[in-house]
Structures are given as C-alpha cells and as structure tokens.
C-alpha positions in Angstrom: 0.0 0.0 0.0 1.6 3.6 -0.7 1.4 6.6 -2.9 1.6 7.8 -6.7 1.5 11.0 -7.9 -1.9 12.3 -8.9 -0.6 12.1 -12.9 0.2 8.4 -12.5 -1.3 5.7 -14.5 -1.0 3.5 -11.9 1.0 0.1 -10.7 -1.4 -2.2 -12.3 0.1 -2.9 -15.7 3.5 -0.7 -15.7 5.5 -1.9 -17.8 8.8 -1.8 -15.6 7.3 -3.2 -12.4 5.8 -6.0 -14.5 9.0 -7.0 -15.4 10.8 -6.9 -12.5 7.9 -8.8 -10.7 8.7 -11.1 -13.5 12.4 -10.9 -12.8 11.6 -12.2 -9.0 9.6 -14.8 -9.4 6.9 -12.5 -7.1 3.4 -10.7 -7.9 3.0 -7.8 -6.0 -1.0 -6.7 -5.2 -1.0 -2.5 -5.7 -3.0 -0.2 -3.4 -2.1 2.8 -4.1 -3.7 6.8 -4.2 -2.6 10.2 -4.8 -5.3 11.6 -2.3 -5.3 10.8 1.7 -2.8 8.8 1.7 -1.8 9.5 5.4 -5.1 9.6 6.7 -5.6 5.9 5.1 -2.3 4.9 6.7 -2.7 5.9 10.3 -6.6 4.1 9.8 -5.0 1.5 8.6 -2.2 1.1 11.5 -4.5 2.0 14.4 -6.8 -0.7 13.4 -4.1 -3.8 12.7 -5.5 -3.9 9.1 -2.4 -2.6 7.2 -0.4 -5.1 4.4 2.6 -6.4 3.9 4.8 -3.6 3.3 4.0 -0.1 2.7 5.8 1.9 0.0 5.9 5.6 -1.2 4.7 6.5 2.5 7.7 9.2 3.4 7.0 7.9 6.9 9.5 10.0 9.6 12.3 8.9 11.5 10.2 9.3 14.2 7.7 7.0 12.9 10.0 4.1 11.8 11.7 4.4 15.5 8.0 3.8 16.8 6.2 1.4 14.8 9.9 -0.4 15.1 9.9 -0.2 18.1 6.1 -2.0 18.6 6.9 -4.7 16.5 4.9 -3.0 13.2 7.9 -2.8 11.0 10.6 -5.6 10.9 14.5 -4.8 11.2 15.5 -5.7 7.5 19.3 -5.9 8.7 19.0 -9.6 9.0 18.3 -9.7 5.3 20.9 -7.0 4.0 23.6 -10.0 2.9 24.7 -10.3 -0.6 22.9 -13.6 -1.0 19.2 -11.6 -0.8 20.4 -8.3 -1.7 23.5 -7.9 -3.6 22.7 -4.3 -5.0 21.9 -2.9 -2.1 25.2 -4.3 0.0 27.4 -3.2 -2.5 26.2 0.1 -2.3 26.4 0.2 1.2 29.7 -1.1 0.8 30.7 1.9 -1.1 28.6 4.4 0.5 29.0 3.4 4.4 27.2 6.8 5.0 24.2 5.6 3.3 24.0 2.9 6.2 24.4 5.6 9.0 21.6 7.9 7.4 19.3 4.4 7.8 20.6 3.1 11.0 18.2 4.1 13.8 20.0 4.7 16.9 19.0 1.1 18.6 21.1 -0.1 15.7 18.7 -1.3 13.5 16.9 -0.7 10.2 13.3 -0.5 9.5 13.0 0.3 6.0 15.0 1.1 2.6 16.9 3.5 1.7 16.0 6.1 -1.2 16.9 9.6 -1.7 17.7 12.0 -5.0 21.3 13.2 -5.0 20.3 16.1 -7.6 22.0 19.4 -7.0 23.1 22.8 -8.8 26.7 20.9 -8.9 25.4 19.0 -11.9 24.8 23.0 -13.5 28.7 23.7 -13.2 28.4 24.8 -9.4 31.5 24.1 -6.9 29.8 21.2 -4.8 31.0 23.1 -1.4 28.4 25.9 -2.6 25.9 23.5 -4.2 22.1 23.6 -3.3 19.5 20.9 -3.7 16.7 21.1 -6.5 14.5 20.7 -3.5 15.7 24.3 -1.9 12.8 26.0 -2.8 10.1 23.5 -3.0 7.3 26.5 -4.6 7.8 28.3 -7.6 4.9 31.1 -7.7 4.2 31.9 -11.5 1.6 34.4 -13.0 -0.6 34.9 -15.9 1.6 37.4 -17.4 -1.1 37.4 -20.8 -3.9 38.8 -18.7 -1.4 41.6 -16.9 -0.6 42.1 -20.6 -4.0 42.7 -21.7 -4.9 45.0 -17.9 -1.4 47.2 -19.2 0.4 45.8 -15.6 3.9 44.9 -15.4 4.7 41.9 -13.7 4.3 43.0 -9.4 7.5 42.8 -7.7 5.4 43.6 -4.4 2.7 42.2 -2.2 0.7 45.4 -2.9 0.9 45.0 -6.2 0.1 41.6 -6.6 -2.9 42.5 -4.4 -3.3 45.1 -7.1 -3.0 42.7 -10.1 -5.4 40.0 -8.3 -8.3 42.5 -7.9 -7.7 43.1 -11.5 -8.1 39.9 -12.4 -11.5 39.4 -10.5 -12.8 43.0 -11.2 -12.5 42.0 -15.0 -13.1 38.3 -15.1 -9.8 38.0 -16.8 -11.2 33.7 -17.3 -13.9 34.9 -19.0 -12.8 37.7 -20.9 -9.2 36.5 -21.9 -10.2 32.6 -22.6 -14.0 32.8 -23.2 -15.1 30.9 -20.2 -18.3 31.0 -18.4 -18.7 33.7 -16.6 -17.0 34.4 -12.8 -15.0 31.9 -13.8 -11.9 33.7 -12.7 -9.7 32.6 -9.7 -7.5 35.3 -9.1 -5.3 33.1 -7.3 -5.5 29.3 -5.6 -2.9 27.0 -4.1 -2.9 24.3 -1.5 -2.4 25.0 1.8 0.7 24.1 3.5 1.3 21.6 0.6 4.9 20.9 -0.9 5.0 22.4 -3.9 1.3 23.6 -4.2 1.0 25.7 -1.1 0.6 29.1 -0.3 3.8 29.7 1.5 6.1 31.4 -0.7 3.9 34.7 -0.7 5.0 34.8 2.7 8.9 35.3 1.5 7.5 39.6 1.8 7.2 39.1 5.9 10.7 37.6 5.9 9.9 33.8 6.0 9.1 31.1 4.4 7.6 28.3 6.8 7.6 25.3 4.1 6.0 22.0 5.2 9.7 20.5 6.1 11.5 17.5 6.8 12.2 18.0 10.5 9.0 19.7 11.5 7.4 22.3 10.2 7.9 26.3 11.2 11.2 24.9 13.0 13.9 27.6 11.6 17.7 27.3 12.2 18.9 30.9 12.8 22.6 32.0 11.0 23.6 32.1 14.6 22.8 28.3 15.4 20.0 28.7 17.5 16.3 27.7 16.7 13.1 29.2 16.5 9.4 28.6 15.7 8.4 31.4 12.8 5.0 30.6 13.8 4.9 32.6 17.1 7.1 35.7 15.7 5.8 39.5 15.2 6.2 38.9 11.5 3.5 35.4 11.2 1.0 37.3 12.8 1.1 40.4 10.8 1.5 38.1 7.4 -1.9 36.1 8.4 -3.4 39.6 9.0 -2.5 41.1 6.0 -3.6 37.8 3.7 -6.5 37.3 5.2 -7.7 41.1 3.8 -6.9 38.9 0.3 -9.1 36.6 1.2 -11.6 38.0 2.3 -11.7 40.4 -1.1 -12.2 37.1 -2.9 -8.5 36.7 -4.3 -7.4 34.0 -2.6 -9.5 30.5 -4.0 -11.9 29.7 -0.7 -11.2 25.7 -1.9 -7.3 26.3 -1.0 -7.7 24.4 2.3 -9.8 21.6 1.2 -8.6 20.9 -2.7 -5.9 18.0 -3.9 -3.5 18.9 -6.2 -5.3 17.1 -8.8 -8.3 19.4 -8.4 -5.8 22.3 -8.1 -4.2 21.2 -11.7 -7.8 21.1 -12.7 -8.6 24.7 -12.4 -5.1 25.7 -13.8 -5.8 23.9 -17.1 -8.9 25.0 -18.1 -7.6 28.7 -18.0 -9.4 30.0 -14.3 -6.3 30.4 -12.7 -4.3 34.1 -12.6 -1.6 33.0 -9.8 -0.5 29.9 -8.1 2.1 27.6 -7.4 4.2 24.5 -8.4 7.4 23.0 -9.8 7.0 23.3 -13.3 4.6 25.9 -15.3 4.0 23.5 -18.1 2.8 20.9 -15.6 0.4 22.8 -13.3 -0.8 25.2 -16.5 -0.8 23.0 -19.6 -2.1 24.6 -22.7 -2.1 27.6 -21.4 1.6 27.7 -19.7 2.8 30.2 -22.6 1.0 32.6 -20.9 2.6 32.5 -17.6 5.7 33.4 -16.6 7.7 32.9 -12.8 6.3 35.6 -10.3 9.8 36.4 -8.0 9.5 36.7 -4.1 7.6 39.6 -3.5 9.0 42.2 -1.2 6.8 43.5 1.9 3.9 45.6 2.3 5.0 49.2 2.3 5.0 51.2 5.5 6.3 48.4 7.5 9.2 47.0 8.7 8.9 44.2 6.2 9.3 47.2 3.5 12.3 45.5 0.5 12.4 41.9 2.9 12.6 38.8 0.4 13.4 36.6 3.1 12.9 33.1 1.3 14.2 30.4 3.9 15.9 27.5 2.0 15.2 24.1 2.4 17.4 20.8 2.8 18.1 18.5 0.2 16.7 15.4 -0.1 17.8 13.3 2.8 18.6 9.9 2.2 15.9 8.0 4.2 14.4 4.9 5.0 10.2 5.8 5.2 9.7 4.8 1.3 9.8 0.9 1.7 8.7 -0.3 5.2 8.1 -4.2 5.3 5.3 -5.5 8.4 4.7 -8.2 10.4 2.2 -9.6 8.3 4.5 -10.1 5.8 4.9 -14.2 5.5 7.8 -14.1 3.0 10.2 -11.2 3.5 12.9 -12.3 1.7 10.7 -12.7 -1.6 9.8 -9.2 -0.8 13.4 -7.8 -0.7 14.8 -9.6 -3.6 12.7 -7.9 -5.5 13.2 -4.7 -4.1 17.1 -5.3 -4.8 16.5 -5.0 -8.1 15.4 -1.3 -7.5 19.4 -0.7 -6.3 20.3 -1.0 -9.7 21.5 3.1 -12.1 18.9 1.9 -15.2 16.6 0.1 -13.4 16.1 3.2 -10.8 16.0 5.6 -13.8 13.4 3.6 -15.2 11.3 3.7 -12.3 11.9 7.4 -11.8 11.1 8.8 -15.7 9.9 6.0 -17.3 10.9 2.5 -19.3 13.5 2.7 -22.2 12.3 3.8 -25.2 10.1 6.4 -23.7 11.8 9.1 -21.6 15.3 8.1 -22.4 15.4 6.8 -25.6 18.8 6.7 -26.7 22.7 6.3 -25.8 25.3 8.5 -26.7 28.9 7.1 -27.6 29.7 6.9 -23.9 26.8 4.8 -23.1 25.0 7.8 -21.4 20.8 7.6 -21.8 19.9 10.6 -23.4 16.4 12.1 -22.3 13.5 13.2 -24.2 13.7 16.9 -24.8 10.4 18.7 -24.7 10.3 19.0 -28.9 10.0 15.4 -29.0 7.6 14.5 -25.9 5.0 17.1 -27.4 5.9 15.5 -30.9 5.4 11.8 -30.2 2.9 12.1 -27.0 0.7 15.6 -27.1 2.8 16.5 -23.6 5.7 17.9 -21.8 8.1 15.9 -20.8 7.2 16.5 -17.3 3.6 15.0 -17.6 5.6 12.1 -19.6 7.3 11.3 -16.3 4.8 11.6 -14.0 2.6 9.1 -16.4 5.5 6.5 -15.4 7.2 7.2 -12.3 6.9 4.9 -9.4 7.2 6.5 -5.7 9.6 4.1 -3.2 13.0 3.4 -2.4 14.4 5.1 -5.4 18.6 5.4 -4.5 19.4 7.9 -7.6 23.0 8.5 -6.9 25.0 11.5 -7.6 27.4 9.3 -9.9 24.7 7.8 -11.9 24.6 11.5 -13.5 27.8 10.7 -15.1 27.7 7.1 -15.4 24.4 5.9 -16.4 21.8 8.8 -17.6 22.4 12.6 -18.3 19.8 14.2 -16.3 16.6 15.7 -17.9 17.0 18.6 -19.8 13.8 20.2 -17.1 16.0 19.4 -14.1 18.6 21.1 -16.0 16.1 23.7 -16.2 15.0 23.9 -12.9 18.4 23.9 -11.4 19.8 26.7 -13.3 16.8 28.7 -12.2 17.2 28.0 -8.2 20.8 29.0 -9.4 20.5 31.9 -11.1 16.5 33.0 -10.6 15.7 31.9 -7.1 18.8 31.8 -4.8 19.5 35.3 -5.3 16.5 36.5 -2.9 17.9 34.2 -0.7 19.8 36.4 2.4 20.8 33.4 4.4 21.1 30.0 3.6 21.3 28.2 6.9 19.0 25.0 7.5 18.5 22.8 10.1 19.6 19.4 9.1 17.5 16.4 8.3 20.1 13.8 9.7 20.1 15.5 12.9 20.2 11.8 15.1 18.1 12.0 18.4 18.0 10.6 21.7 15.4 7.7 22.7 13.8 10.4 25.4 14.0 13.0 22.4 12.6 10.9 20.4 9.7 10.6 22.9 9.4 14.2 23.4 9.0 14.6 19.7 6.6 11.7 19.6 4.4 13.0 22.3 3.9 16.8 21.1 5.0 17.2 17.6 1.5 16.2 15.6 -0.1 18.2 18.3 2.1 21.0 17.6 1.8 21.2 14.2 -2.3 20.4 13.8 -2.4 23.0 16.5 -0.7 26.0 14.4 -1.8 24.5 10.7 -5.2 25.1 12.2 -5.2 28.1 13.5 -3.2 29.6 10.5 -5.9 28.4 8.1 -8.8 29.7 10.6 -6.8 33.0 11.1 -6.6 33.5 7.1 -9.7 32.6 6.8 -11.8 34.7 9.7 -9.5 37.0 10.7 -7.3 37.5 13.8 -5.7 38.0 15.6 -6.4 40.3 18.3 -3.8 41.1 21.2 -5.9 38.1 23.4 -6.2 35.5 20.8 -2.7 35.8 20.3 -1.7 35.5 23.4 -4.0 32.9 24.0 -2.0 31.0 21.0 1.1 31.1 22.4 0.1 30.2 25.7 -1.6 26.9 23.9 1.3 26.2 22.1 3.3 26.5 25.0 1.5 24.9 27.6 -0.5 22.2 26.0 1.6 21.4 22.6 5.0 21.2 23.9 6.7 23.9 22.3 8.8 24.7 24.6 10.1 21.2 24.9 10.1 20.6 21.4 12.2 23.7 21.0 14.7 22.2 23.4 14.7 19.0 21.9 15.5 20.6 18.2 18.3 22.7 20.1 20.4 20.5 21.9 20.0 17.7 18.9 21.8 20.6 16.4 24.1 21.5 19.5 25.5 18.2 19.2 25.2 17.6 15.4 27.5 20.9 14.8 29.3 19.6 17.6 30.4 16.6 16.0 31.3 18.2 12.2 
C-alpha cells in the first residue's frame, strides 16, 4: 500500500514493475492513491488492518523508530547480505554513510533507503556551494497574458500583486481573456501548506518562508545556530493579518484548504487560474503555460518594517531515508519481498522507475553509453505532452537510491531538471539572504525521540489550524494571540520541542 502521484497511471500494468515482478519470481498486489494517503495509513495502523509492506509513504524517523519499536515494522538488517540483496550491499559497501543515514539509533533498520542526490553541482556549481533542487520547493508563477491585456507589469510587491489579483477578479480576466463562463476567474488558488502547491512562498515579503519540512514544520535554524518557531514571531502574525484582507476580497481561491492537487491542476488547465504555485509551469498550466511566466519573491507591504524583505528560507536536500519501503509483520515471505526490491538498487533500473521505461523518456545512448532524455520537442511530438507529464505518467514512488554518480555514469539528467536547477541557481537563490538550514540527519536521543513523539503532531495540527482559521476569519487580536502562544506553549510542547531541536543541532554541529 503507498502513494503515486496524482498524474500516475497507476501500478497495475506498468511496464517496468511488470518486469521486474517477473524478474523475482513474485506478484505484487498494488494499493495505491494520490489523495489521503496519510489519513488511510494511520486508519489503517490503528486498526491492525495494514499489508505487507508499505511503499511511497515518506513515513519519519520518528515513525519508523515507533512502529519499530512495537513490532509494526521488521528490522531488514538480518536480510541486508549479498545472498538476498546484492545491489543494495554493494552500495552500502561503497557508501558506508548511506547505512548511518538508515541506521536508527537502537542499531537497527526499518526500511530502505532512497533519496535523489540532484544538485546545482550538476549545472557547473562548486559542490561546497551547491544547493539541492528541493531548496525552494514552490515556484509562484503568474498569468503574465492577462497583466498584458490590464497594461500591468509583472508585481514585484505584495501590494501590487494584491493590485493585479483585484484586476483579475474586477475583469473576469477567465472569461474575458479565454472565453469561459462567466465568474469563472480565480485570481489566485494553491494548497495550503502543501509541498509544492501551497501558499507559503507569498510569505517570503514578511521575511519567512515556513515550508512543510522534513524536520518539522515552522522549525527555523537561525545563521547564529539557535532555533526558533516562525509561527509565534511579530512577523506570522502580521502576514496572516495582511492575507487574510486577500481573502476575504475574494483573491485568494476559498477551496485552498480543502482541494488535492489534482483538483488544483484542474482549475489551472482549463484557464481559471491568474496566480498559483508549483514545480513546473507546463505541468500545473498546460495549454495555457505560454502565458505565464515565474512571479519572483515579492517584497513587503509598504509602511512596514517588512518594507524590500525577500526573506525566502531554504530548504534541505533530499535526505537519504528509510520511510519509502517499510516491510510489516504480516508479511509471510520477506525475503521474496526484498529480492525484488534489490532489483530497484540498480542506475537503469532506478532511472526507469523514476522517468519512465527505455524507449520512452530516455530513448537513446550516446557514444559513452550515457541515456539521453527526451527533450520537450519530442515528448509534445510523439505524446501531445511535456516531458514532465511524460514522467509523471510513469514514475513509481519508493525506495528510489538515484546516486550523484549515476549523473555521469548511467543517464544525463533531464533537460527540465537542468532547467530547474539553473533557475534555483540563477532565478531563485538570489533572494535568498541566508542560507542556513536545520539538518534532516540530525540523530536523536530515545527520550527526544519521545518528546517529539508526544507533542509534535499536536504542535503542528495546533498551528496549521489556527493559521488556516486565522486567514480565513481573521485575527488575531492582542488576546487570541496570546491565548495561542500560551496553547502552544503549555498544551503542545513547544517549549520542549524547541529544546529537543536545540540540543539535537548543538551536538550535530558539535560533532562536524
């Protein structure tokens, strides 16, 4: 049981999980969605009726040391020999640090390792000054046909935008531009605290970014080493305050908290959309992407401290983890299981699973034996889509191991990753003032890891919730505030949380 992306075709039939079913000698029964998937889960846990293994989850560290540590998931160390998986141990072989990112600090293993070793290095970038592809998860993009058509330049300010999005409504730029029905027009929509969907990069203007994040989220790692939560700082409050006058003008989409991405690429691609959010333009947009171009961080509203602040908090790269395969203890043959997934631990097998089989995505090899990727002329050509869309069609969520090396060994990397890069390089990074993280492999203490167990759901439903209500209703006065903090405090383990984040990066940059 796991997850696919909502452009999937599904499990059931693809062509390179057929084959290396086939290759194992095992059939593999698929439940899989692109909606709820962690709702499902934790029904499915609480009430003993989960499967054999579960894949694409993402579960946490702190959720493989706990369901490890009931008996839910099985230690897989027993199994890592090169008799059952010889892929996997020779990589571990050679990349001993993979092993210690997995290792959980009883010294075992509940799941297998994946993670995406893509970074602006692969652009020409010295690798000390390298930054992952997943540093800024949200690129914000804008109808720049309609702004055309209104005689607006492209805002490079919150008021502004405000400005443009009342445009937009006031004209019914859907209707008027594209000839749909009438108050068609949604002058902007996103998710809400979603990966690459959500809202948060409009708040770059009030000097954060609080992206949902691998550690937790609104955890920020100050240049100085200490921590903080954003979401009890001066500057959240007056960003909900000032978005929520958005929203209640009818510029912000009233669906944002509620909708899936799917139902969020929907509305982009039949032309109702004037400002939203995602990796790609082509992908979220689709016929209608030549009219939108990348909307910059947006500096603050004017008259306030905030006035010029871009302040676009960077993300970690993708840690190498070990929440994308978990095998259970209803699983009768676990060997069978793993000897499959060896086969994953393989450069063209894993590139397969991640863009697609030969002959679709990469369809040719150079004279140095290097697969070649589809360029964008020739996936519109041959399939009526981006490349993009080509790759989500195919690719399979799970303990995908894409090494750094296999860039020069095995496949050149996609001419839109290319892209992407060299925009967080030269588009995106700039507006970033300081590039200090927290850091994913942070390893925690048994009572930390209790502490964070205890209060960190609580935490975060406790200030995702009030942050949507707050947008939504408006607030907060001086009281309600305080009343927030005090909650946070008191009842959700902030305070201890806080600690727990502190003295985990204390010893982390201790030990560098």
């Amino acid at each position: 049981m796991g997850g696919m992306s909502a452009l999937s075709r599904g499990y059931d039939g693809h062509e390179v999980l057929d084959a290396l079913q086939a290759s194992a000698g095992v059939k593999i029964n698929w439940e899989t969605m692109s909606d709820s998937l962690a709702e499902q889960v934790n029904i499915r846990i609480t009430g003993g009726q989960y499967p054999d293994a579960f894949m694409g989850v993402g579960f946490s560290n702190y959720d493989l040391a706990r369901y490890g540590d009931d008996g839910t998931f099985l230690d897989v160390t027993p199994y890592l020999t090169p008799d059952i998986m010889p892929n996997l141990c020779a990589i571990l072989e050679e990349h001993p640090e993979i092993r210690a990112a997995i290792t959980q600090e009883d010294g075992k293993i509940y799941g297998l390792p994946a993670g995406e070793q893509m970074t602006t290095a692969g652009i020409g970038a010295p690798m000390e000054e390298a930054f992952s592809i997943f540093s800024v998860p949200q690129y914000s993009m804008i109808n720049k046909a309609w702004l055309d058509d209104l005689g607006l330049a492209v805002p490079t300010s919150l008021d502004e935008l405000h400005d443009a999005l009342k445009a937009f409504k006031d004209n019914d730029m859907s209707a008027k531009y594209y000839g749909n029905a009438a108050g068609t027009t949604l002058p902007m929509t996103t998710g809400f605290d979603e990966w690459c969907w959500g809202q948060n990069i409009f708040y770059s203007g009030f000097g954060f970014t609080n992206w949902p994040n691998d550690v937790i989220n609104d955890l920020h790692l100050k240049s100085d080493g200490t921590v903080e939560f954003v979401c009890v700082s001066d500057a959240y409050r007056d960003c909900l305050t000032y978005f929520h006058d958005w929203y209640a003008e009818g510029l912000m989409d009233v669906e944002m908290f509620s909708q899936s991405d799917s139902q969020l690429i929907a509305k982009c691609q039949q032309g109702y959309v004037g400002v939203s959010a995602w990796w790609y333009i082509e992908e979220l947009m689709g016929e209608y992407a030549k009219d939108y171009v990348f909307l910059p961080p947006l500096t603050g509203p004017k008259g306030t401290q905030y006035e010029n602040t871009r302040g676009v908090t960077i993300r970690p790269g993708s840690p190498i983890t070990s929440g994308q395969l978990n095998i259970t203890n209803k699983c009768k043959s676990p060997i069978n299981l793993l000897r499959f997934y060896d086969l994953w631990y393989n450069g063209e097998t894993v590139m397969q699973l991640q863009y697609g089989p030969i002959g679709v995505f990469f369809t040719n090899q150079d004279d140095k034996g290097m697969w070649m990727a589809i360029t964008e002329a020739e996936a519109q050509a041959k399939y009526g889509k981006s490349a993009g869309e080509v790759r989500n069609a195919y690719e399979t969520m799970g303990p995908k191991l894409i090494l750094a090396e296999y860039y020069s060994k095995v496949f050149y990397m996609e001419d839109r990753a290319i892209e992407r890069l060299t925009d967080l390089d030269q588009f995106w990074m700039p507006y970033v003032e300081d590039t200090t993280f927290y850091p994913v492999d942070c390893v925690f203490t048994g009572m930390e890891m209790e502490t964070i167990d205890w209060h960190k759901a609580d935490f975060e439903a406790a200030v995702k919730e009030q942050e949507g209500l707050w947008l939504r209703d408006g607030g907060p006065t001086d009281e309600e505030w305080q009343a927030y903090k005090d909650r946070l405090s008191k009842k959700c383990g902030m305070d201890d949380l806080l600690q727990v984040y502190q003295d985990a990066y204390d010893r982390y940059f201790a030990a560098e």
